[in-house]
N, C-alpha and C positions, 0 to 999 in steps of 0.2 A: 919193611914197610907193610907189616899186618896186622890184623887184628882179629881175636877169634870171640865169640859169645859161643856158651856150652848151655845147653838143657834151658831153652827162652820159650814160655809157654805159651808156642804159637805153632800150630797144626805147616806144618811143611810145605805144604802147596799154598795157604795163602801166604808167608813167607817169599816164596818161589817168583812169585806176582810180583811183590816188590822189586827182587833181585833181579826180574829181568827188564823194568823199565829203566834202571839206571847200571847196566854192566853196559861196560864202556863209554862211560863218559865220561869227561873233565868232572872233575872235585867239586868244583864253583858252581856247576852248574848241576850236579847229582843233587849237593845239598840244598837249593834252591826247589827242587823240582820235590824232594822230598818232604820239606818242611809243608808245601801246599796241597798236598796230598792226605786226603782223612781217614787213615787207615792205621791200622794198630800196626802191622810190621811198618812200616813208615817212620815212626817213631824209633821202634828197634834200630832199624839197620841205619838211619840217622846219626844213632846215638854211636854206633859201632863204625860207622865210617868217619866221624867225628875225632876218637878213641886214635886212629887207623893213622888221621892226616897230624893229630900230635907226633904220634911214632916216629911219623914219616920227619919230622920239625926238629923234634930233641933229639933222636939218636940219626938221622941220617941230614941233618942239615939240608933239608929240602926245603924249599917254597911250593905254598897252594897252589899256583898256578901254575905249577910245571905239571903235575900230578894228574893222573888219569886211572880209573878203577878198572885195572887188569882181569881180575876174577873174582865173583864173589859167587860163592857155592853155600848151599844149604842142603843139611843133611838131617834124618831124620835122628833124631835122640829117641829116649825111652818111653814110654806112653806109663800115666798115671791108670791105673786100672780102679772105677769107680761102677756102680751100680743106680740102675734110675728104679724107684717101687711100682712093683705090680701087681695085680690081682691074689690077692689069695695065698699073700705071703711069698710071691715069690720074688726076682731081682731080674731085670734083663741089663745085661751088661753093656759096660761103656767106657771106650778109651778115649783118653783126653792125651791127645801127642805133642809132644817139646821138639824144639828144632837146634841144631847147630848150624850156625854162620860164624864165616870168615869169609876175608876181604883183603884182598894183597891188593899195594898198590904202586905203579908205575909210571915211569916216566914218559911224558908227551914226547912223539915223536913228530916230526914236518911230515915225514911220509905217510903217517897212518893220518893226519887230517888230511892231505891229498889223496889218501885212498880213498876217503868215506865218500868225498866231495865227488869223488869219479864215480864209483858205486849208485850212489845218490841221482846222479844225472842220468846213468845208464838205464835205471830201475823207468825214472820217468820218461824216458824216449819209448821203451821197447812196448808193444802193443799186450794186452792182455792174450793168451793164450788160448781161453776159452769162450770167445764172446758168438753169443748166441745170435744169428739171424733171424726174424720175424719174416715169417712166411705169411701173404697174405693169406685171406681166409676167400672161398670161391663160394657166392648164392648158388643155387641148385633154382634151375628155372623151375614152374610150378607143371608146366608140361610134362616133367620128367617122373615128378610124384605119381604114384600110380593112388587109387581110392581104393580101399577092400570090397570085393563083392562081395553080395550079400544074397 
């Protein structure tokens, strides 16, 4: 239940953006959150997790909604090497970088949505760590100011 794209002409870290708003989530709901999203890897990794949930249909006789995106990794492919013109004949260089994704996908378990669900609650019970106290601020009587002699 994979699917891989090789050399997609999209710079890796915004790629990477994509991949991690939808690694680990149900199928139903990655492809929902993708489609409404206006971004070029959006589209990519749509179309490859698309690709991903056929696989998953024809050769392992799964249903969409069992399915959940296990890992989707992106790596960096080969960089196009182009030149932008400058002064006086000269060329300052410019790489233009392709990405590889792939996207294995797995099966829903009961206990990883009771994991999240616990996680989830835990995160919002526990107090932030660094929260800052506001100290008041003290007036300085005017008795205290001394005047400069002169």
């Amino acid at each position: 239940m994979k699917a891989y794209a090789h050399a997609l002409r999209i710079a890796p870290k915004k790629a990477n953006l994509i991949a991690k708003l939808v690694r680990g989530m149900p199928v139903h709901d990655a492809i929902d959150l993708l489609s409404r999203t206006h971004k070029k890897g959006a589209r990519m990794v749509e179309i490859l997790l698309k690709s991903a949930i056929a696989n998953a249909q024809h050769n392992e006789k799964q249903t969409m909604s069992d399915l959940v995106i296990k890992t989707i990794v992106v790596n960096q492919g080969t960089s196009m090497r182009r030149g932008v013109p400058m002064a006086r004949g000269r060329m300052r260089p410019m790489q233009k970088f392709m990405s590889h994704i792939s996207i294995a996908l797995g099966l829903r378990t009961e206990d990883s949505g009771q994991r999240a669900e616990a996680k989830s609650e835990k995160k919002a019970s526990t107090k932030p760590k660094n929260a800052v106290q506001s100290v008041p601020k003290t007036k300085t009587d005017s008795s205290e100011v001394r005047s400069p002699k002169s």
